[in-house]
C-alpha positions as CSV (number, residue, x, y, z in Angstrom):
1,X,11.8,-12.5,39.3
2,X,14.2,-14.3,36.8
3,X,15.0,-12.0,34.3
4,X,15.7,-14.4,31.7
5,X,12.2,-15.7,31.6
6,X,10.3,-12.0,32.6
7,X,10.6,-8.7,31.9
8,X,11.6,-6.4,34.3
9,X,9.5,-3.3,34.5
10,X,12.0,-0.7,32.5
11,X,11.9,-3.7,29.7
12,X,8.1,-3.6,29.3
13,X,8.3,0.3,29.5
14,X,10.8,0.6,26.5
15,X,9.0,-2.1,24.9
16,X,6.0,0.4,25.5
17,X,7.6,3.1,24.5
18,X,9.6,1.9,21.2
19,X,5.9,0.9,20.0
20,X,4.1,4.0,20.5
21,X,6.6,5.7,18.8
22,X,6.4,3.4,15.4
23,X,2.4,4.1,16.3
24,X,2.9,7.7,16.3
25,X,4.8,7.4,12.8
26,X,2.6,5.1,11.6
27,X,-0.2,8.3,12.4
28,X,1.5,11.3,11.7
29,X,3.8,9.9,8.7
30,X,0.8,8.0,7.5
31,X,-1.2,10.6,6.1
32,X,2.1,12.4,4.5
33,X,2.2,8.3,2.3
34,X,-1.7,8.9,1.9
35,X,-1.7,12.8,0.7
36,X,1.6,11.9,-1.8
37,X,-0.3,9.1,-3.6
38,X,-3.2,11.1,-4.0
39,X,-0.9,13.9,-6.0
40,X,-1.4,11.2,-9.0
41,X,-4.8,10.2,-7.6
42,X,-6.6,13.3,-7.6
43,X,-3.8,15.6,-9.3
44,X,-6.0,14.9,-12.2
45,X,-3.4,16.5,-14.5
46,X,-3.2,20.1,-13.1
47,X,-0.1,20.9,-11.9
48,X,-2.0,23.6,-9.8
49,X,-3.5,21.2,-7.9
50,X,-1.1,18.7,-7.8
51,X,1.1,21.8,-5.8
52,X,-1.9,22.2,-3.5
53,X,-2.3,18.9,-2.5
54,X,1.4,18.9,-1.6
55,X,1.2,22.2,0.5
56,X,-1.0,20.4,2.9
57,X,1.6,18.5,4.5
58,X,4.9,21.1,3.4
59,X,5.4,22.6,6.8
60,X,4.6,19.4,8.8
61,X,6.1,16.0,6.8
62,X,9.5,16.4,8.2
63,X,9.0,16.8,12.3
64,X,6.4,13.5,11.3
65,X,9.8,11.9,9.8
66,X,11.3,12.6,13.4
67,X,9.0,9.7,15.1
68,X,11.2,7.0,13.1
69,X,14.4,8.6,13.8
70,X,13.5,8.7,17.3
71,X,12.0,5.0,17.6
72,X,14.8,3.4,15.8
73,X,17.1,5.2,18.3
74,X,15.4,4.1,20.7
75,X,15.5,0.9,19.4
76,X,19.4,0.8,19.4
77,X,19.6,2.0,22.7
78,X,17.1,-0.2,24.5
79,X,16.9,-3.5,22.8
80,X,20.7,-3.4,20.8
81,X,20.3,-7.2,19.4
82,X,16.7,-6.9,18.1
83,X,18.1,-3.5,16.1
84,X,21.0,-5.6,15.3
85,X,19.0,-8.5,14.1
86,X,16.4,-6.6,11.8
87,X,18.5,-3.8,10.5
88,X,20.7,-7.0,9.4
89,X,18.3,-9.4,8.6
90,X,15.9,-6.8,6.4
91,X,18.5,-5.1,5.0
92,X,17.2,-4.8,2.1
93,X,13.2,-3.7,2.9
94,X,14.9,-1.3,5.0
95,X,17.7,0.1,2.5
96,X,14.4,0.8,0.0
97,X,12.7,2.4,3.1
98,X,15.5,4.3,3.7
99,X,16.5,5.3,-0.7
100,X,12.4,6.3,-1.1
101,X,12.4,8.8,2.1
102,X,16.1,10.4,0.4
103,X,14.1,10.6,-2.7
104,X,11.1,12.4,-1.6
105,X,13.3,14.7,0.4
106,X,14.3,15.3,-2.8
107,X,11.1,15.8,-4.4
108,X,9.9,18.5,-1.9
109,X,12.9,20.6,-1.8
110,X,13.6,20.5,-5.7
111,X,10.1,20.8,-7.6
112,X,9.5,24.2,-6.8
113,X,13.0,25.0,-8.3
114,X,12.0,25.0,-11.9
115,X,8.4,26.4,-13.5
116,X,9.1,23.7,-16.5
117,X,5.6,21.5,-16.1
118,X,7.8,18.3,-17.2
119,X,10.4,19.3,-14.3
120,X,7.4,19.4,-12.1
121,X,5.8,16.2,-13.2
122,X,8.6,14.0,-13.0
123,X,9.1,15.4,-9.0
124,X,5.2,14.4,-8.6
125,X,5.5,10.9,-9.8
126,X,8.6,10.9,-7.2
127,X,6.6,11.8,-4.4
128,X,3.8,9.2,-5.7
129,X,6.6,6.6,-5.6
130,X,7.8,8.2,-2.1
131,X,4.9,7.7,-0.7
132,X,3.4,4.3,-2.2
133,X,6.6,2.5,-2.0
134,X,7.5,3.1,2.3
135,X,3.9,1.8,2.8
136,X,4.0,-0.9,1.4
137,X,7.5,-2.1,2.3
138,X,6.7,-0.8,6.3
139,X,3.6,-3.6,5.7
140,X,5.3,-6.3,4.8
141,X,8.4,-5.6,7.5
142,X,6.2,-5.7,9.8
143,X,3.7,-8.7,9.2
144,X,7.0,-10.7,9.3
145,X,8.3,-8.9,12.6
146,X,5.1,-9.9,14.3
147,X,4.8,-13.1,12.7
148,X,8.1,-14.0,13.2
149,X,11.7,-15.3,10.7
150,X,14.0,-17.8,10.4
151,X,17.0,-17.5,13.3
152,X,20.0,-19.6,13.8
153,X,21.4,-19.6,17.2
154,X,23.4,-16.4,17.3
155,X,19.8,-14.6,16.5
156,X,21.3,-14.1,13.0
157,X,17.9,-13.8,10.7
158,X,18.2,-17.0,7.9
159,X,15.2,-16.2,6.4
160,X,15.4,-15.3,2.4
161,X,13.8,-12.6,0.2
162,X,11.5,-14.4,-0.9
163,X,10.6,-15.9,2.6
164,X,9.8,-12.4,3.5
165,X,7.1,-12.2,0.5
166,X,5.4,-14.2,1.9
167,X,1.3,-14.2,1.7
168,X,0.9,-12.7,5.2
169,X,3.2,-10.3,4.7
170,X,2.4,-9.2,1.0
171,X,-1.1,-8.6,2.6
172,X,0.2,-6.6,5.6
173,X,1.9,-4.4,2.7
174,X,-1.8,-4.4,1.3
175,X,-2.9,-3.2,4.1
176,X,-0.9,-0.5,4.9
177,X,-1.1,1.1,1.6
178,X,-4.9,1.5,2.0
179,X,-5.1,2.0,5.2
180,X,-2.4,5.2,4.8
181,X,-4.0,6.2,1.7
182,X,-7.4,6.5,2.9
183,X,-5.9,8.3,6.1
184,X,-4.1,11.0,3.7
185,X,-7.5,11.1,1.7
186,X,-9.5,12.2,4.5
187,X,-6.3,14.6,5.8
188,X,-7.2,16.1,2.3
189,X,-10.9,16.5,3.1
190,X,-9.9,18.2,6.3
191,X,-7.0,20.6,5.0
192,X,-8.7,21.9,1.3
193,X,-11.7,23.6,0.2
194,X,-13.7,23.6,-2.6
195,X,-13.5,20.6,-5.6
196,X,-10.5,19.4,-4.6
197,X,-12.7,18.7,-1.2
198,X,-15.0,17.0,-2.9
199,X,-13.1,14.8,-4.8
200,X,-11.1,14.0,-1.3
201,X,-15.0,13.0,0.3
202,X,-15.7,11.1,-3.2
203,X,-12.6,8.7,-2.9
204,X,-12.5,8.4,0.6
205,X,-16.0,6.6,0.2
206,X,-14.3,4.0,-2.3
207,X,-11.7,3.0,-0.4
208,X,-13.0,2.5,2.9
209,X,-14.7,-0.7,1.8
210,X,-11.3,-2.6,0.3
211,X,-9.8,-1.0,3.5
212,X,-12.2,-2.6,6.0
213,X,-11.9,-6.1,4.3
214,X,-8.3,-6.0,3.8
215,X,-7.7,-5.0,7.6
216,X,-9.9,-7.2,9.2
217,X,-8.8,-10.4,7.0
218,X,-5.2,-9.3,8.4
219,X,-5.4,-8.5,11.7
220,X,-7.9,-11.5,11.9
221,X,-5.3,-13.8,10.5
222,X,-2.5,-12.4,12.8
223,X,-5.1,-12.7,15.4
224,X,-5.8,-16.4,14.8
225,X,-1.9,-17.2,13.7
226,X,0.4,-15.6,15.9
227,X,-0.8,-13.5,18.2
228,X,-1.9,-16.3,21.2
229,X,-3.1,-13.7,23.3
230,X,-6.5,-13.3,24.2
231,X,-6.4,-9.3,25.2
232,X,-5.6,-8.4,21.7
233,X,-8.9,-9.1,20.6
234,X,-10.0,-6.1,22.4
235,X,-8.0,-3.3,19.7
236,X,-8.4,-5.1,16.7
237,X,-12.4,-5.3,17.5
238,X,-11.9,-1.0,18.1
239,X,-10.2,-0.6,15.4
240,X,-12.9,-2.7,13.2
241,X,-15.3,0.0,14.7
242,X,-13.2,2.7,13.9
243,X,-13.1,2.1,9.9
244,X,-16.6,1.4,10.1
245,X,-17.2,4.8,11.7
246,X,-15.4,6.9,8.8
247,X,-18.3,5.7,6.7
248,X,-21.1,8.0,8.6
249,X,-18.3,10.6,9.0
250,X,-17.5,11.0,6.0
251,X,-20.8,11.1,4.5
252,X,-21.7,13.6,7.0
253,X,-19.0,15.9,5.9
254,X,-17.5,15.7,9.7
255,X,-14.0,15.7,8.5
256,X,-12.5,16.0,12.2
257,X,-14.5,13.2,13.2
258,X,-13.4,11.0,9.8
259,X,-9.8,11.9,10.3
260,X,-9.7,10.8,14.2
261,X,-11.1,7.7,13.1
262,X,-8.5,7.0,10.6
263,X,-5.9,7.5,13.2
264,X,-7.9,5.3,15.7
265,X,-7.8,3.0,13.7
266,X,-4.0,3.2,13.1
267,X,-3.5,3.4,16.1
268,X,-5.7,0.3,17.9
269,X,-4.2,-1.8,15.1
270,X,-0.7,-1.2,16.0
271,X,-2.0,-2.0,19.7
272,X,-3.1,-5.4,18.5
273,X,0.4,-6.2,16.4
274,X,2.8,-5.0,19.6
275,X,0.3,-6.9,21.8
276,X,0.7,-10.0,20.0
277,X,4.1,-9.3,19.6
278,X,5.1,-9.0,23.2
279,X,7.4,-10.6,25.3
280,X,8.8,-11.2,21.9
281,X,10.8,-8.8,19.8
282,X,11.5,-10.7,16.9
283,X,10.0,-14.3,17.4
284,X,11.9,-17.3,15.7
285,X,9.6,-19.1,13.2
286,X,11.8,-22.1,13.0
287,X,12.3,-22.7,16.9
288,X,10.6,-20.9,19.7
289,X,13.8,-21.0,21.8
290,X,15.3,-19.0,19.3
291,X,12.7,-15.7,19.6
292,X,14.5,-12.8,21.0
293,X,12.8,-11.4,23.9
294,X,12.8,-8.1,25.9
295,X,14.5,-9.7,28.4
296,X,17.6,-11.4,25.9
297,X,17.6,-8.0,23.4
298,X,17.6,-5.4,26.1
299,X,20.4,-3.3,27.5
300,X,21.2,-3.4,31.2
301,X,18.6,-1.9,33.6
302,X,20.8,1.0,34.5
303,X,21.4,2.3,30.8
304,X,18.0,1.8,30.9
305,X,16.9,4.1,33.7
306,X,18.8,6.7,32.3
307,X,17.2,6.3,29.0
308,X,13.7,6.8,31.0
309,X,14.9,10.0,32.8
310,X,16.2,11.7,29.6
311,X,13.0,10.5,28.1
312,X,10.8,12.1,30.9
313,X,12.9,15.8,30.8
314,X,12.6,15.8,26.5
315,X,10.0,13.8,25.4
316,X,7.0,16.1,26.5
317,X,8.8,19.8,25.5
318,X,8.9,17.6,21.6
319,X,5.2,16.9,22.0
320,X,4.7,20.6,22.8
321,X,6.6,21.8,20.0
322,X,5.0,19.7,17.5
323,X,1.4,20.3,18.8
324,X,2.3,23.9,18.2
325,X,3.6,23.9,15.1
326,X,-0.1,21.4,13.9
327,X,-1.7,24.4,15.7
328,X,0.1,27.2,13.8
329,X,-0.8,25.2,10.3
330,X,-4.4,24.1,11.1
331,X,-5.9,26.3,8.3
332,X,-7.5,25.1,5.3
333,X,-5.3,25.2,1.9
334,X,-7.4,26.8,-1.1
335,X,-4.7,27.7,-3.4
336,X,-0.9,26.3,-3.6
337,X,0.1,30.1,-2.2
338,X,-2.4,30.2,0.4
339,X,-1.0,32.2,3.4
340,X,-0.6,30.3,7.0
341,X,-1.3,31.6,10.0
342,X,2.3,32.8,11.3
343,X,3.5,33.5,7.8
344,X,4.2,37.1,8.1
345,X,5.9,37.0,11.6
346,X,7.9,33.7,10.5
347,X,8.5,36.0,7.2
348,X,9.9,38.8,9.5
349,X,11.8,36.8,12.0
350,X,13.9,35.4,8.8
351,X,14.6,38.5,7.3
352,X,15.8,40.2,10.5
353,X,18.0,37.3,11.4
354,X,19.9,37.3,7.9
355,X,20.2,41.1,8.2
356,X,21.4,40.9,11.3
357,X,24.3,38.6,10.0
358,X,24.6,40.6,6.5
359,X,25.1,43.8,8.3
360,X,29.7,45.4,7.7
């Protein structure tokens, strides 16, 4: 096998790998975007409300945050000269990325700190901006990632700003914005009770339809543009059927069944860009020759293998932690102080531990 014209099999694994991590924050982190632009959305002025909405994803937004840490490591580690090339050649996307998730750090850990309603509105518009603006940016990175930029021949990117805002990518941004919104709507319909609920159902229903048409003129266009791969029609046809199944769902008040559709849907789509993408990385748009590759980005095959063993010892006991903790905070929010399950042993466990350090 020539390794400069196919991947071995550890470079299709981390290939693999890298993309079901960005799928798994495109899912989890998703619906933290969706449930912050609803706080202006269906915050409808109540301040109340606007704090429930936000307790829905309080104990969980920051292990979802982890997926990007972890895939972008990954990145580095496994394919150093595509991380090279994008974190240099979208600088700034990514800086924006990167300022917006600082911000609404921010915004969660500072609103509660003052009972001032003007102190607590201007936090909410921050997290409406923290979530709105990652969305969008995280489209248009990667429509052009898949689609491919402008690369001189040390795989420098030579593609502009306003080359990257380009129509295809402006409607991946589209895209992703609805498509995360209507995923943190229908988290809303799953996590809350009562009008807050309904309101959650009520939008849901409106957005579905710009969602569907969005997503299927993009992934249809990437489809018919860049893909070139004939398999790829199989996810993007699922995830049509996905979207189209929220519809019943959610008129049907099956919120478990809406919400798994929504991350279905996420999830097949992300399928069909990585399965377009691949054995590119980042293809070239001006010269094909140019397209870094999993074979010409990727570190040797024995950093590699250890990669895979560490991933194989770690990687499952962090799925097990965070499928605990979604289990622990499955309840349904009524109230900005409603209890959790856990709360009073979590409560206890605290207080011991800083008694045991406070003690003479």
């Amino acid at each position: 096998m020539d390794a400069l014209t196919d991947p071995t099999g550890l470079q299709t694994l981390w290939f693999l790998l890298i993309a079901v991590l960005f799928t798994g924050y495109f899912v989890l982190e998703g619906f933290d975007f969706g449930v912050e632009m609803n706080v202006l959305a269906l915050g409808r002025g109540d301040e109340r409300r606007r704090g429930t909405i936000l307790t829905t994803i309080g104990p969980v937004w920051d292990g979802n945050e982890v997926w990007l840490l972890v895939g972008g490591g990954a990145m580095f580690a496994a394919f150093p000269e595509w991380y090279a090339s994008l974190f240099s050649g979208f600088y700034l996307p990514l800086l924006l990325i990167l300022v917006a998730l600082i911000v609404r750090v921010c915004a969660f850990k500072y609103r509660e700190k003052s009972e001032n309603p003007r102190w607590k509105q201007t936090w909410d518009a921050v997290h409406v901006v923290g979530g709105l603006l990652p969305a969008l940016l995280w489209g248009v990175a990667f429509a052009n990632i898949v689609a491919g930029v402008a690369l001189d021949e040390n795989r420098w990117v030579t593609s502009s700003l306003l080359d990257l805002l380009n129509p295809f990518a402006l409607l991946g941004g589209v895209v992703f914005v609805l498509l995360f919104w209507l995923h943190g709507t229908v988290y809303l319909t799953l996590r809350t009770e009562g009008p807050l609920r309904e309101d959650a159902h009520r939008l849901a229903a409106r957005l579905i339809w710009p969602t569907i048409l969005a997503g299927a003129a993009f992934l249809l266009w990437h489809q018919l543009a860049h893909s070139g791969r004939a398999l790829t029609w199989i996810p993007l046809v699922l995830a049509a059927l996905a979207l189209v199944a929220v519809v019943p769902a959610v008129r049907a008040r099956r919120d478990g069944l809406a919400f798994a559709a929504t991350a279905a849907a996420i999830t097949l789509a992300s399928a069909q860009l990585f399965g377009g993408l691949f054995p590119n990385v980042l293809p070239a748009s001006n010269d094909p020759a140019l397209s870094l590759t999993v074979m010409n980005a990727a570190s040797s095959e024995h950093t590699l293998l250890i990669m895979t063993v560490a991933t194989l010892i770690l990687l499952p006991l962090v799925l097990a932690y965070q499928a605990w903790s979604y289990w622990v905070f499955r309840h349904r929010i009524t109230g900005e102080d409603s209890p959790a399950p856990g709360a009073g042993l979590v409560r206890g466990a605290r207080d011991r531990y800083r008694a045991a350090f406070e003690q003479d």
